[in-house]
N, C-alpha and C positions, 0 to 999 in steps of 0.2 A: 101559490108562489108569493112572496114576501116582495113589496117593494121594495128595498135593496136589492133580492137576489133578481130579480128582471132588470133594475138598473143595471146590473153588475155586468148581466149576459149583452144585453145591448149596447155595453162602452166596449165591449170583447167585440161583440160582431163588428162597431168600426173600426177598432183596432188591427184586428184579424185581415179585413175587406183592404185597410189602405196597404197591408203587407203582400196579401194576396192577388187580388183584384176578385172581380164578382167570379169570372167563372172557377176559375183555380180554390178557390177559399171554400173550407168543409166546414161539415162539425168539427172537426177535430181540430184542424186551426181554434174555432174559437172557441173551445172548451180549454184547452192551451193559454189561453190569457186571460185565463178564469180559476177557479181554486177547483170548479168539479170536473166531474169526468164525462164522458163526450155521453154517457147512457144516462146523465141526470138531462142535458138538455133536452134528449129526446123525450123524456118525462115531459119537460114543459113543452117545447115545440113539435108539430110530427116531421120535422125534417128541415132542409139546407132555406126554404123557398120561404113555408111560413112563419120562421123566425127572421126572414128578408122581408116578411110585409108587413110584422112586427116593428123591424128596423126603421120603413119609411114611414110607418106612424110615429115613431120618436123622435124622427127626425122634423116630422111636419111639426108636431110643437114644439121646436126649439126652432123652425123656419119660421113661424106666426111672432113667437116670442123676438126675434129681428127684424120681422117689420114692422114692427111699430117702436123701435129703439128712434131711428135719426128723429133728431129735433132739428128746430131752426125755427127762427121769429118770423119767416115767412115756408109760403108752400113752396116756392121757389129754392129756396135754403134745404126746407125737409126733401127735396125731390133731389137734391144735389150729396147730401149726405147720405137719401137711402142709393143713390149710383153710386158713392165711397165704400158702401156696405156689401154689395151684392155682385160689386164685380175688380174694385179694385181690394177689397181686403180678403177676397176669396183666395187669391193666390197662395197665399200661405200654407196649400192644405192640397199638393198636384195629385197625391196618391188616392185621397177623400175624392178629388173632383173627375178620376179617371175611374174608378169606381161606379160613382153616379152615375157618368157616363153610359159604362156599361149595363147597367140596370137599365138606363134611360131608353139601349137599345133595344131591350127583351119584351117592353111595353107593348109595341104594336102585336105581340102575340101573348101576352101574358097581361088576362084581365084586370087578375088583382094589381098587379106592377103600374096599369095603366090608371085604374080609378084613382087610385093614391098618386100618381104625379100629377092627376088632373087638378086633385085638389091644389097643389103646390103654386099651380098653373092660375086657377081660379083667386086662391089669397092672395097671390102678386096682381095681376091684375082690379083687384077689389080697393087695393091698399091704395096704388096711383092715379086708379079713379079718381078714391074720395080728396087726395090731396090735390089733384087739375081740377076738383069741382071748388075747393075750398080756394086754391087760387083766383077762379075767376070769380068769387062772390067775393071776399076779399082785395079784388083787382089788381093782385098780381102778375095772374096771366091774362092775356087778351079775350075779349069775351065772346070771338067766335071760334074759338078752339073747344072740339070736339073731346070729352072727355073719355068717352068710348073709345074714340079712336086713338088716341095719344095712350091708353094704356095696354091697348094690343099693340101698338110699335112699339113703348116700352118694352114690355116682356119679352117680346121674340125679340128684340136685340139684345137684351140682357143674359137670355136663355145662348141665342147666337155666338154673343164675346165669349161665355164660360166652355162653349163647344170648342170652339175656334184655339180656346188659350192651351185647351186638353189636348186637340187633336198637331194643332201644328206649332205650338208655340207661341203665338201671335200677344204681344204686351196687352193687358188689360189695358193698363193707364193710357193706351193710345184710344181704345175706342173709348173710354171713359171719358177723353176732354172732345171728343168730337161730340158724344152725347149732351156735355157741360153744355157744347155751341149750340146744339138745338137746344135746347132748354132757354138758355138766352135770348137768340135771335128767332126764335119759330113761336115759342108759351107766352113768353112774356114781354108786359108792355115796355116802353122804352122807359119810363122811370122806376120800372121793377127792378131793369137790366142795370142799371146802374149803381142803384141802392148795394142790391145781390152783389155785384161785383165789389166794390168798396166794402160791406158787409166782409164777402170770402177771404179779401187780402188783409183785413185789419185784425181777423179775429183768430186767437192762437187753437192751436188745434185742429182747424179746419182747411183741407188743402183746398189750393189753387188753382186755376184753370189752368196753370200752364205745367202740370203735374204729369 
């Protein structure tokens, strides 16, 4: 199979997925937003599942590929940008994130489904590590903050908002500035917090904490 024609079937499968949702969505959906016919995918793929575990590998490198996008002249800044990234600019995309969802649920019995979120799980975690270690060598964050531990409460509230905004609606942008506050008052030192702040409000582009 030609790298075009697997790109082609994998922008189908999330095509197909946000129109459908996980369980409703066939081959035949997503041979339908593709030029072949439902018996070439089965050529490539054996079926609805492992061109789903297919799916969450293309997706994991276009996930790695955004976390390492937010910049910022401090760690403070990069950890504020990748929260802009990962929970306030997801919104855009409810049928994508109800989706996921449901895949997310199929994990606790569906091995392949689970080793591949784990991975998702593990890159997010990796990436906020190395930026709360780089702040406190740096001394932006305070230097008895655990960076173990700040990157398993990051992720599971991060993972938490985009459950919460799927299932009942709830604004990103609300836990996103309660996260901004821990960030501020819990990471970092008192003339981090200040910089950072002056920093967020002068520079265009970058939202505000009161967002």
């Amino acid at each position: 199979m030609s790298a075009d024609t697997a790109t082609g079937i994998l922008h189908a499968t999330h095509d197909a997925l946000c129109k459908h949702g996980y369980a409703e969505v066939t081959m035949q959906d997503i041979a339908d937003e593709t030029d072949l016919c439902k018996a070439s995918l089965h050529y490539h793929y054996d079926g609805k599942h492992d061109l789903l575990v297919a799916y969450l590998d293309h997706l994991y490198e276009r996930f790695t590929d955004r976390l390492t996008e937010p910049a910022g002249e401090t760690a403070a800044d990069r950890l504020y940008n990748l929260i802009d990234t990962f929970i306030v600019d997801r919104q855009d995309a409810p049928a994508f994130q109800t989706a996921l969802l449901e895949i997310k649920a199929q994990s606790p019995y569906d091995e392949a489904f689970r080793n591949r979120l784990e991975r998702f799980d593990d890159a997010f975690v990796r990436e906020v590590r190395g930026i709360v270690e780089d702040g406190i060598e740096e001394g932006t964050f305070d230097g008895d903050v655990d960076p173990d531990a700040v990157a398993s409460f990051l992720t599971t509230f991060v993972n938490g908002v985009q459950t919460r905004h799927v299932g009942v609606g709830h604004a990103p942008e609300t836990s996103a500035t309660v996260l901004r506050a821990y960030i501020g008052d819990t990471l970092c030192t008192d003339l981090a917090t200040d910089e950072t702040a002056t920093s967020r409000t002068t520079s265009e582009g970058v939202r505000g904490t009161t967002e």
